[in-house]
N, C-alpha and C positions, 0 to 999 in steps of 0.2 A: 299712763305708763306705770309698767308695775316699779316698785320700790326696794331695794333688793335688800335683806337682811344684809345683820354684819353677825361674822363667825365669832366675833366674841362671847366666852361662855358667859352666860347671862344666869343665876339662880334664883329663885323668889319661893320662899314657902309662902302658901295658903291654902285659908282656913275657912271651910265653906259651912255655913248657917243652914241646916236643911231643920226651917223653922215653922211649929205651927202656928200662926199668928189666931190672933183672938181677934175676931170682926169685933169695929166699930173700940176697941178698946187700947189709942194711942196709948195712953200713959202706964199701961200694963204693958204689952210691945218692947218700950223701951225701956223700962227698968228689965225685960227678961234679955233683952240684947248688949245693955252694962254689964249683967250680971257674969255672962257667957262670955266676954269679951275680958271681966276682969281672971274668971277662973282661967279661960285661955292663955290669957298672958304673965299666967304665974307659971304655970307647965310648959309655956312656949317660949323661951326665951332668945332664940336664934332672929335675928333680924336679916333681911327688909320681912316682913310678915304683912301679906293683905289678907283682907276678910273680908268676906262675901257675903249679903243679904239675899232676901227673895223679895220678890216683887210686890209691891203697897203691903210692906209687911207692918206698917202704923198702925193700919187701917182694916187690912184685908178687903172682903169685895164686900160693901157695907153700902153697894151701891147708889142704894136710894138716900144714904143718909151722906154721900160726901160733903154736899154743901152745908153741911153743918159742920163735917170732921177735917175735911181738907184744910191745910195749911196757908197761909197766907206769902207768895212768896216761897214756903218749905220753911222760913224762917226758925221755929222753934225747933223741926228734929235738924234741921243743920248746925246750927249751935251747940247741939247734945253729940251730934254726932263729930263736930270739931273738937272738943272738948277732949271727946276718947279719944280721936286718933291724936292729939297731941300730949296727954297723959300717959299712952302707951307707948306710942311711937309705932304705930301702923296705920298702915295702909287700906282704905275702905273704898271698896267698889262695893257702895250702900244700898243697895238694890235700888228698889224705886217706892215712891208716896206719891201720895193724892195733893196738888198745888193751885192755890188760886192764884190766878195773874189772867193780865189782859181779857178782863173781862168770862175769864172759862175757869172749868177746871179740868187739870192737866194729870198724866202719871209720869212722873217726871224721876231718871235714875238721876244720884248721885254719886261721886266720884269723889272723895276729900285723901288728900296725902298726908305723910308721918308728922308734918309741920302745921297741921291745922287749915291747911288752904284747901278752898271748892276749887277744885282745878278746871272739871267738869261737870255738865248737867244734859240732861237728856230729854227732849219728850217725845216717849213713844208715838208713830205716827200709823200704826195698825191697829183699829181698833178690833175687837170680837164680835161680831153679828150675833154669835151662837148667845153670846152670855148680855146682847141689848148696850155695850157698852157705850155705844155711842147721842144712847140716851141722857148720860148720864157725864161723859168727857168729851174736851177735846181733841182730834188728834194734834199731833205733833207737825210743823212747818217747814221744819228744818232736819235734813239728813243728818244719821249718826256721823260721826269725823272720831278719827284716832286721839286718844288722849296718853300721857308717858308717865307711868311712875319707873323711877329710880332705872330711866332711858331706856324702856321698852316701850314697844308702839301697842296700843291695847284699842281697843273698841267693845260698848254693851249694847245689848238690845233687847228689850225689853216682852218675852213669851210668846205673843201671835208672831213677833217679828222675824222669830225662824220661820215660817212656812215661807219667806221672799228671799227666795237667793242671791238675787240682785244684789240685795243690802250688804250679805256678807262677801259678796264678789267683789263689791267696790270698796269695801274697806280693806281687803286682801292685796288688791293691786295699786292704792296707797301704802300698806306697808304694814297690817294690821301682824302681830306677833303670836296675840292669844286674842280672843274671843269670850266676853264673859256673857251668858247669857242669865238672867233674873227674872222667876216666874212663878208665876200659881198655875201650872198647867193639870190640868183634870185626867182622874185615873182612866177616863173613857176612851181618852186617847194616848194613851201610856204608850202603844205602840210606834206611832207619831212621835214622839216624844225624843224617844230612843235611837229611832231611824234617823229623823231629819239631823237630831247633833252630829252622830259621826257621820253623815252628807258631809255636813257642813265644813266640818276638820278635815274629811279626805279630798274634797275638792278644792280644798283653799290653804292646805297645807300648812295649817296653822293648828295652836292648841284653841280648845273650846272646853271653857271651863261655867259649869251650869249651877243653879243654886234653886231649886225648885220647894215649893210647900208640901209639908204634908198635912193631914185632915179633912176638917170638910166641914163646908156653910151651906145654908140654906140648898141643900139634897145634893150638893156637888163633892166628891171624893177630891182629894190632890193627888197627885201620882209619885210626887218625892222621886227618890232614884235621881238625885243631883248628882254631875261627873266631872271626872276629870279625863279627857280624851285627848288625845296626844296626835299630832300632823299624822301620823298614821293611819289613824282613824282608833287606836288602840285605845280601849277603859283602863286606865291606871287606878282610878278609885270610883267607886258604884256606891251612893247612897243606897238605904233599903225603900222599898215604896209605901210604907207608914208609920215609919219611927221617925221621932224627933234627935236630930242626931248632928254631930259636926264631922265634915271629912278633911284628911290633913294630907297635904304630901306636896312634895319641892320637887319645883317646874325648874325644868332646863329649856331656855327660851331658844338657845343654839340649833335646838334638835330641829327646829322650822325651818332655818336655813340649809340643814343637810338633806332633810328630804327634798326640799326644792331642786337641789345640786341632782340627786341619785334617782328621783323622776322629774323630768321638767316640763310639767304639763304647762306653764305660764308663760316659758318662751316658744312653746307648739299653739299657743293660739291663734286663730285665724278672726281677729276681730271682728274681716272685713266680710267675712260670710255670716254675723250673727245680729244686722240690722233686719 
């Protein structure tokens, strides 16, 4: 049953990471993601503020070498990454790292709020055929679920997991507000890229906010062009597709609930004709 927003105006700025991460090189990674986060929050000083990463941006796709780079747990970038949001006082939907646990290893996003706490954790459950990923991880067990900073209903998903609409259907009619997605997606399909997020926003009436790499490892370009796309389907803010760059601008989380109101594709569905 869907979940109906509430009219309350709701505002959040954030600040998206469109990052080139250095394969196989954590501890360079996260001294450049302190570093961007401290200059950020010298110029940013309007709170609640989240900040956005790109996907295994520890690590990059260093594929062959996770089981050496991966985390234990995530244990050490969670701690660095508690650290900052409690130093600053924002909000991180952290993209996602490479994790060992149960026996595998994982691309697991995280989620830490202004107070230091993992609120949420994620593991991607699509893995890429194209790029062998599943030589090399886990997928994920357990379906994405809504997570709330400062009572907004949010959901991530981690790059292949735009091409399942499924995924973002069902967090839409739990009550999903905005949509973060976290990626290394390739310039090959740039066009993919571009298409599928505002799908995503216009079918499900929700904002979708993207955080993509740019560069390029082992003969793979990124596509960059990280967005901010509004229930509309509308780009409020467009990364470029090869500069390293931060995009900034204040979400009104309200607007989800009006469009819903002024097209109401959610109470026009017919469930019972979609088995």
């Amino acid at each position: 049953m869907l979940q109906l927003f509430t009219k309350e105006l709701k505002t959040m700025h954030v600040a998206v990471f469109q990052m080139e991460v250095l394969a196989g090189k954590p501890d360079q990674n996260r001294e450049r993601v302190k570093t961007w986060v401290e200059q950020l929050c010298r110029e940013q000083l309007e709170r609640p503020l989240t900040i956005v990463l790109p996907e295994l941006w520890t690590t990059g796709y260093q594929l062959e070498d996770l089981g050496e780079l991966a985390e234990e747990e995530g244990v050490e970038t969670i701690a660095f990454l508690q650290q900052l949001a409690r130093a600053h006082r924002i909000h991180m939907v952290a993209g996602s790292i490479a994790t060992k646990k149960d026996g595998g290893i994982y691309n697991t996003a995280l989620v830490i709020d202004a107070q230091g706490k993992l609120v949420y954790t994620y593991d991607k459950v699509h893995l890429v055929p194209m790029l062998n990923e599943p030589a090399y991880m886990q997928g994920g067990s357990v379906p994405p679920a809504l997570f709330e900073l400062d009572g907004v209903k949010m959901a991530v998903l981690i790059c292949y997991d735009l091409r399942f609409p499924e995924l973002a259907r069902r967090l839409a009619l739990e009550g999903a507000e905005v949509l973060f997605i976290v990626a290394e997606w390739p310039l090959a399909r740039a066009m993919h890229w571009k298409a599928l997020q505002q799908a995503r926003a216009i079918e499900n009436q929700f904002y979708l906010l993207s955080c993509n790499s740019v560069g390029s490892h082992n003969g793979t370009d990124y596509a960059g062009t990280s967005m901010v796309i509004d229930p509309w389907g509308e780009i409020i803010v467009e990364g470029s597709s090869t500069e390293e760059e931060w995009l900034q601008c204040k979400v009104d989380f309200s607007k989800a609930a009006e469009v819903r109101e002024r097209v109401p594709v959610f109470s026009s569905r017919r469930p019972d004709l979609y088995r």
